[in-house]
N, C-alpha and C positions, 0 to 999 in steps of 0.2 A: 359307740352308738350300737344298738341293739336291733332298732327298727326305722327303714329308712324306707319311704316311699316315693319315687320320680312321677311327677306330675306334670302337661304338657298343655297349658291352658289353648293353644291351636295345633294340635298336632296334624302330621300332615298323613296322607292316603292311607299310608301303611305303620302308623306308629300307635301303638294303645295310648289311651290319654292316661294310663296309671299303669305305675308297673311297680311292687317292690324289687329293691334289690336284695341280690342273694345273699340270704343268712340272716333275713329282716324275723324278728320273731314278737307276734304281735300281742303277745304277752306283756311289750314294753311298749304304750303308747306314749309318741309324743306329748307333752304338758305344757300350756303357754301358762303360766302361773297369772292368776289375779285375785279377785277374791277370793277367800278361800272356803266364803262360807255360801258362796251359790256355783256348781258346775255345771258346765254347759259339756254334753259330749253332742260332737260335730261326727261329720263323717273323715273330714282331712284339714289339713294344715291351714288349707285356705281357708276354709270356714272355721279356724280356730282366730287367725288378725283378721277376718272380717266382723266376727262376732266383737272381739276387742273393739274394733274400729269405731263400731255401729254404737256400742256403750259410750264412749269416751264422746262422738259426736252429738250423743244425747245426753252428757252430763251426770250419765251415769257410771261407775265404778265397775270396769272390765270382769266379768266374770273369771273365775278359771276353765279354761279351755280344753281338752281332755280331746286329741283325734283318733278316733276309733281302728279307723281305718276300715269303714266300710261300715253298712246296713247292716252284713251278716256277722259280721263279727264279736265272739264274745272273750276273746280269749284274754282280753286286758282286763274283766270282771276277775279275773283268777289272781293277780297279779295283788300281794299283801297292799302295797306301796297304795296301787289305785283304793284298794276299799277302804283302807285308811282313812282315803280322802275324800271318799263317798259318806262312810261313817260322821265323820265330822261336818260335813256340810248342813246348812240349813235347807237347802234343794237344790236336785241333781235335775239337769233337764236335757233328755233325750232329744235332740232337733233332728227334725226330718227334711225332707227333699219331698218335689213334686218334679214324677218322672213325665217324659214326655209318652210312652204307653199304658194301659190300663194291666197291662202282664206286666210290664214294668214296674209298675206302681205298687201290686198288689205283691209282689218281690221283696219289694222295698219294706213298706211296713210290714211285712211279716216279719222281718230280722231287726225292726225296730221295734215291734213288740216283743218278739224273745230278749232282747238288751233289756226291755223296760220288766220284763219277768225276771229275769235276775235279777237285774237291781233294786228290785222289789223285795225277794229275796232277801239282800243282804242287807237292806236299812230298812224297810216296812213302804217304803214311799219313792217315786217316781211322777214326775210332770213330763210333757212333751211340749214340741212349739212348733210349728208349722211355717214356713211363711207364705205369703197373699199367693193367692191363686195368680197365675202365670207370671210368677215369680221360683224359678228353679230350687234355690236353694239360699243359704244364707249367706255366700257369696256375692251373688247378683243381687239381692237385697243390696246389700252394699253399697255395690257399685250403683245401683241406682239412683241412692240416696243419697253417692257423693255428686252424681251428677244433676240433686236435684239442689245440692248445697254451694254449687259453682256460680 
């Protein structure tokens, strides 16, 4: 494994909720494979099987999942293997988070339009996806959804 990130869905006082570990080189993002001809890049792993999740409970056909590893992050854009599989696709779709500050926020999207600039770049086209307002991310979508399907 090349790049591994420790994720802490409650962590406690003094624990960061994300840490990679040493020698993580994020040139190599995790891949949940699905489609192959629509990719979803997430920010992390959890939003790679939630996005899965989310499809499969609506009938539709699991994206491929592509974890970034963060808002600011581009260094998987570099990586042959990734634009391969950018190239190929019918659309790539950059999904964003809604932070809980307005600094926060404006953070956010700025590294999710740099992503959406390169990847622009390399294939001519780029979509985004949002999800509902006071809905975090495409995780808690999810989990919403599973607890609207119980």
């Amino acid at each position: 494994m090349r790049n591994v990130s420790k994720r802490l869905i409650s962590p406690g006082p003094d624990e960061k909720p994300k840490r990679d570990l040493s020698g993580s080189d994020k040139t190599y993002p995790p891949i949940l494979p699905g489609n192959p001809r629509v990719v979803w890049i997430v920010e992390g792993g959890v939003d790679a099987l939630a996005a899965r999740d989310l499809a499969i409970r609506r009938g539709k056909t699991p994206p491929t999942a592509l974890a970034s590893g963060g808002a600011g992050v581009r260094l998987f854009l570099d990586n042959p293997t990734v634009q391969t599989l950018l190239l190929h696709a019918d659309t790539v779709v950059v999904v964003r988070d809604n932070e809980s500050t307005e600094k926060k926020q404006a953070e956010t999207d700025a590294g999710h339009d740099r992503q959406i600039a390169r990847i622009e770049e390399l294939r001519g086209s780029c979509a985004d996806w949002r999800p509902p307002v006071g809905v975090k991310d495409v995780a808690e979508l999810n989990q919403r959804d599973q607890h609207r399907a119980a």
